[in-house]
matplotlib code that plots the C-alpha trace (Angstrom):
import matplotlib.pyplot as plt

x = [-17.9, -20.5, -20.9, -21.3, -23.6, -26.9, -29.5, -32.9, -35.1, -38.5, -40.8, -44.3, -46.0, -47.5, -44.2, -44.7, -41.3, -38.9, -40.5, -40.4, -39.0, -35.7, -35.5, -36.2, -32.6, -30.6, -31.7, -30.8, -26.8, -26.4, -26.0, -26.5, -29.8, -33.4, -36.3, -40.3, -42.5, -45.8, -49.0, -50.8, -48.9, -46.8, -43.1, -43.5, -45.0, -44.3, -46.3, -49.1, -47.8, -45.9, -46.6, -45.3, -42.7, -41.5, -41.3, -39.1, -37.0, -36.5, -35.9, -33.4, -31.8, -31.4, -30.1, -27.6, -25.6, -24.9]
y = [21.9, 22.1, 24.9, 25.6, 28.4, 27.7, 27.7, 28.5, 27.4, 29.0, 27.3, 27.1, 23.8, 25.2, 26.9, 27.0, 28.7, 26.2, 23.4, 21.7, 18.6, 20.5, 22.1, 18.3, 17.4, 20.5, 19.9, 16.7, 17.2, 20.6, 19.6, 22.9, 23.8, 24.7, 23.5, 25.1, 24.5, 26.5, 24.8, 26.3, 28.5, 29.6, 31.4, 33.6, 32.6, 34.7, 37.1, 34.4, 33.7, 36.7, 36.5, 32.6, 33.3, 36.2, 34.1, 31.4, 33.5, 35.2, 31.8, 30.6, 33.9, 32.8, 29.5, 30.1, 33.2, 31.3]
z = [3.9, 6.5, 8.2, 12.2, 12.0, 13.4, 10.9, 11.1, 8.3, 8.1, 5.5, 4.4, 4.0, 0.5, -0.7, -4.7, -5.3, -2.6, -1.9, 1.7, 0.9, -0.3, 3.1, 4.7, 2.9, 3.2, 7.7, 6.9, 6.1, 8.4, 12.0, 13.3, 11.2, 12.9, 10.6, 11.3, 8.7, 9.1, 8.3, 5.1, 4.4, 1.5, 0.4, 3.5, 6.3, 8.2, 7.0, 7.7, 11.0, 12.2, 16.3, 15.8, 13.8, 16.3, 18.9, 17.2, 16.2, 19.5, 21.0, 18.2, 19.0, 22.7, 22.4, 19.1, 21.0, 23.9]

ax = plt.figure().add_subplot(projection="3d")
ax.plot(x, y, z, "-o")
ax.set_aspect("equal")
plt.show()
């Protein structure tokens, strides 16, 4: 079952413990799922990347409670 939730997928390029190209399939087969993968960066980028990361999450926010 898919779901209808919108999804947003926050990934590091260099993510050791989930790699990126499992998050490239699971985007893949959810319609409703938001993939940003953050250049050099690891399992939490957004502690690389946290004004960036703010912001997308604001605007996911914005456009998934509408």
């Amino acid at each position: 079952m898919v779901t209808r939730t919108p999804l947003l997928i926050i990934s590091g390029d260099n993510d050791i413990s989930t790699a990126v190209d499992n998050w490239f399939a699971l985007n893949r087969k959810i319609p409703n799922a938001h993939l940003a993968v953050y250049p050099e960066s690891e399992h939490a980028p957004q502690h690389q990347y946290p004004q960036l990361a703010a912001e997308q999450v604001a605007s996911f926010l914005r456009h998934a409670i509408r």
